[in-house]
C-alpha positions, -999 to 999 in steps of 0.1 A, spaced: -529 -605 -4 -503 -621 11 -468 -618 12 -455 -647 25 -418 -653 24 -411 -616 19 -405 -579 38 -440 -563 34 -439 -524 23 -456 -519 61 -447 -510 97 -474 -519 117 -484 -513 155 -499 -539 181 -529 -534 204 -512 -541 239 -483 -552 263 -475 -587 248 -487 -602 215 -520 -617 209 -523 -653 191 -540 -637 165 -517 -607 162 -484 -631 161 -498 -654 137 -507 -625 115 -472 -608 115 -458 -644 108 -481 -648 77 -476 -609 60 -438 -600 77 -437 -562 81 -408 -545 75 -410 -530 109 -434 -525 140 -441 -491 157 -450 -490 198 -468 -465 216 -476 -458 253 -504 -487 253 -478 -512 248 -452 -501 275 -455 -509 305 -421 -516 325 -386 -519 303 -388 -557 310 -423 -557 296 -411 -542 264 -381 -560 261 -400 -591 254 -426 -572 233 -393 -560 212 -383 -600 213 -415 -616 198 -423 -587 173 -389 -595 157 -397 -633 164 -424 -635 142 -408 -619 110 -374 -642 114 -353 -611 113 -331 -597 143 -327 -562 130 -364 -557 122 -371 -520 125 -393 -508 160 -400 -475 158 -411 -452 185 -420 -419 185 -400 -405 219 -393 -368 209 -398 -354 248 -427 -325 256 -464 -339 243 -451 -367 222 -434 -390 245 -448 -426 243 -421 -435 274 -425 -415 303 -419 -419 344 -420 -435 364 -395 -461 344 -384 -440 315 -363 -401 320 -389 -372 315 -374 -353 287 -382 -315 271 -401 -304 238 -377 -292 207 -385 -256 220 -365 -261 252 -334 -267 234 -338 -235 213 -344 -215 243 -310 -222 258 -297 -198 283 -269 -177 269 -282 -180 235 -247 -198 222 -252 -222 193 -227 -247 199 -237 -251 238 -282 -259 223 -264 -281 198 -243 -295 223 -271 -304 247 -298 -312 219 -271 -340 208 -269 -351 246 -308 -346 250 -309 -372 221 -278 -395 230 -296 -402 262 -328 -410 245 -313 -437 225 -295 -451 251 -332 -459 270 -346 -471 232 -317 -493 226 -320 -514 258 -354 -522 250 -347 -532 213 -362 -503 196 -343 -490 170 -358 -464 151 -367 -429 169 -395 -406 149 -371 -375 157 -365 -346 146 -393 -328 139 -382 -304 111 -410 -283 104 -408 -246 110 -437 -233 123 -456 -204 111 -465 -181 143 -503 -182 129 -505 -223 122 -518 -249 140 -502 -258 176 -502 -293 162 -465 -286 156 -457 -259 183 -430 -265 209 -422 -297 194 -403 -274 171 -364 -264 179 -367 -227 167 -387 -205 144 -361 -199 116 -347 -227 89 -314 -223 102 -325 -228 138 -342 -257 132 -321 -272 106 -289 -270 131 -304 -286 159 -322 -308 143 -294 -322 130 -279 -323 163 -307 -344 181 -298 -365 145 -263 -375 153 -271 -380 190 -293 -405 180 -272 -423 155 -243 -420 178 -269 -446 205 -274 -470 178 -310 -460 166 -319 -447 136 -336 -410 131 -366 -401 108 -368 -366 97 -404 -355 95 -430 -342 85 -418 -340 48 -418 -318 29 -431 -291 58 -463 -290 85 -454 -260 99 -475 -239 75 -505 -262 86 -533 -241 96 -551 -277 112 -541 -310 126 -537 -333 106 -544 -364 132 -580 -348 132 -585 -329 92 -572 -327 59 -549 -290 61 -545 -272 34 -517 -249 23 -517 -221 0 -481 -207 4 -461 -203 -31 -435 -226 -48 -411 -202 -34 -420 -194 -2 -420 -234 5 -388 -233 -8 -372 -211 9 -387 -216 42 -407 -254 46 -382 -272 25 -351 -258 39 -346 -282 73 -354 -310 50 -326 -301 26 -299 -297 55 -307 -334 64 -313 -345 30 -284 -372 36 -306 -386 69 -316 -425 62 -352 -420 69 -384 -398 64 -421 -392 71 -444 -374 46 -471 -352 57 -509 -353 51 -510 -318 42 -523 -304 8 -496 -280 -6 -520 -258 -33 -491 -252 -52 -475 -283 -59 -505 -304 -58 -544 -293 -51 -559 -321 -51 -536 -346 -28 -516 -344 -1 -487 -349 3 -486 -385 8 -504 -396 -19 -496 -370 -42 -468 -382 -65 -462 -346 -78 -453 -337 -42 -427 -365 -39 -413 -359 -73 -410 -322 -75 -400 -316 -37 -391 -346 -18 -368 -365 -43 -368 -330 -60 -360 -296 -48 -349 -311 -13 -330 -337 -29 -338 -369 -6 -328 -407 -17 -333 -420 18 -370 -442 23 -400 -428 26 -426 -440 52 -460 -424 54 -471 -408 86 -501 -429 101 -526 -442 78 -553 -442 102 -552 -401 107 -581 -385 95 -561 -360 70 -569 -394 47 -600 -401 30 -607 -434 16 -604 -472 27 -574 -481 42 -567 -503 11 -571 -473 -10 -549 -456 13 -517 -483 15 -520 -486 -21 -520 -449 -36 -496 -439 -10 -469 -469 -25 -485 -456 -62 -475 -418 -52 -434 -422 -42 -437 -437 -9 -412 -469 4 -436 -481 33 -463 -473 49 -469 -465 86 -501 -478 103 -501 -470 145 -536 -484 162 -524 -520 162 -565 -526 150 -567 -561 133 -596 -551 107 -576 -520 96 -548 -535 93 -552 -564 69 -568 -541 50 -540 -519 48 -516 -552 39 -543 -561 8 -531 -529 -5 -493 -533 -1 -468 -556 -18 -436 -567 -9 -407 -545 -3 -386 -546 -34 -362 -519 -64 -355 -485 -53 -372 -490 -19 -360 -522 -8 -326 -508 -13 -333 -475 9 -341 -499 34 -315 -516 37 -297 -484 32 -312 -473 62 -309 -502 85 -272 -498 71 -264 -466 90 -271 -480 124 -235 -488 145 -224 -518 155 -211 -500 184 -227 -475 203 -206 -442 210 -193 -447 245 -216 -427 275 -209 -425 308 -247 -423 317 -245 -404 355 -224 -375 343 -247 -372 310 -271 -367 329 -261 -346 353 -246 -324 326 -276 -324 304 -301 -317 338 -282 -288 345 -280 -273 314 -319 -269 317 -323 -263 347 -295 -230 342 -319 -223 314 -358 -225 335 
């Protein structure tokens, strides 16, 4: 289909440094809602600056969503030599001293300084924080990138990393909701399934999620919850997003999918896009920037419009129009020495 003259339910990824013909004629014919960028399209920040430029070029709008996923540790799509090496969720849980208010204190600065590199390239959207609390015997899939082992832990600075973000003018998404700690396999790589109780998701999975229940953005998790929902995950399960997302955690802010393309999903990619939408979803998330995939994850979208089109612009809403003032040297020099006190 094609949804010319209006905000697709998609984000959509690129396959390189600059825009293909084919790519920019494409994004000017469907119009995303957003873009997402990985490591294969950064190369220096003046590279991506202009990336940043013609993605928002070709969809007419200057406050376009680009997401990133730039959480520090494994998953860290800019790295040195141009961009600041920055620590997993774990590191900031491990603070020496073991004081609460000095690991929120630095997980906020960890993140400040993160948006301040994201900004000056034009991305606006950071895939962080992770909020799943991970079960000692689940998959590593989640591991470090986790801030502590307990709800409270993770829900505290989680938040923090939240508000340092905001506080830099880009927006944070909460993930992966409602809970992928449990997850006993990867979901990049399998379908996992979990058979923990109603109440023990409740009380543990959900908790993070319904701390930051007031956070503008989210990411669903392919994972199989056996007690909500046997049969679908999360994504495309609309007794998932009715009974825990907008339910029990309480969340009104949009609702992207994590990437389409993972293999947690069976089906075409039309199939995909559309029961995804069909399930509770606002907008879907495909990352590979592949052409083929992609238009057939647009045939199963529609435009953007109701109850998600307004979370959208709720979202885009909550970013500043000016950035909390940072002087950057002493930042840094505070926040390196914080860790390094703490190796």
């Amino acid at each position: 289909m094609s949804a010319k003259g209006s905000r697709l339910a998609c984000i959509l990824g690129c396959a390189g440094a600059a825009l293909s013909r084919e790519e920019a004629a494409f994004f000017r014919d469907v119009k995303p809602w957003g873009f997402i960028l990985f490591a294969r399209n950064a190369e220096d920040p003046d590279q991506v600056r202009r990336l940043t430029d013609a993605l928002r070029e070709t969809v007419g709008r200057e406050d376009a969503p680009i997401l990133i996923d730039q959480e520090g540790g494994r998953v860290q799509r800019l790295r040195p030599p141009h961009w600041r090496k920055y620590p997993p969720g774990r590191a900031y849980g491990q603070l020496a001293g073991n004081d609460p208010l000095l690991k929120r204190e630095i997980t906020r600065l960890g993140a400040r300084l993160i948006a301040h590199d994201l900004a000056a390239l034009g991305i606006n959207v950071d895939c962080v924080p992770v909020l799943d609390v991970p079960d000692p015997s689940g998959h590593e899939i989640i591991g470090d990138r986790a801030y502590g082992q307990t709800p409270e832990e993770v829900a505290s600075l989680g938040r923090a990393a939240a508000e340092g973000l905001i506080a830099g003018g880009v927006l944070p998404v909460v993930k992966h909701m409602p809970g992928h700690g449990r997850a006993m396999a990867d979901s990049h790589m399998e379908l996992p399934v979990v058979e923990a109780s109603w109440e023990e998701l409740d009380a543990r999975d959900f908790a993070p999620f319904k701390a930051l229940s007031d956070m503008p953005m989210a990411m669903s998790a392919h994972v199989i919850y056996t007690a909500i929902d046997p049969k679908r995950p999360g994504t495309t399960s609309k007794k998932v997003h009715r009974r825990a997302i907008r339910g029990a955690i309480g969340f009104d802010g949009l609702v992207m999918t994590d990437d389409l393309s993972m293999k947690a999903l069976s089906g075409d990619f039309t199939d995909r896009a559309r029961d995804s939408l069909a399930a509770g979803c606002d907008v879907v998330l495909h990352c590979n920037g592949d052409m083929d995939e992609m238009k057939a994850v647009v045939e199963g979208c529609g435009p953007l419009k109701g109850k998600a089109a307004r979370r959208a612009e709720a979202a885009l809403a909550r970013i500043p129009r000016h950035s909390e003032p940072l002087d950057v040297e002493e930042a840094v020099a505070r926040f390196e020495a914080a860790l390094r006190i703490s190796a």
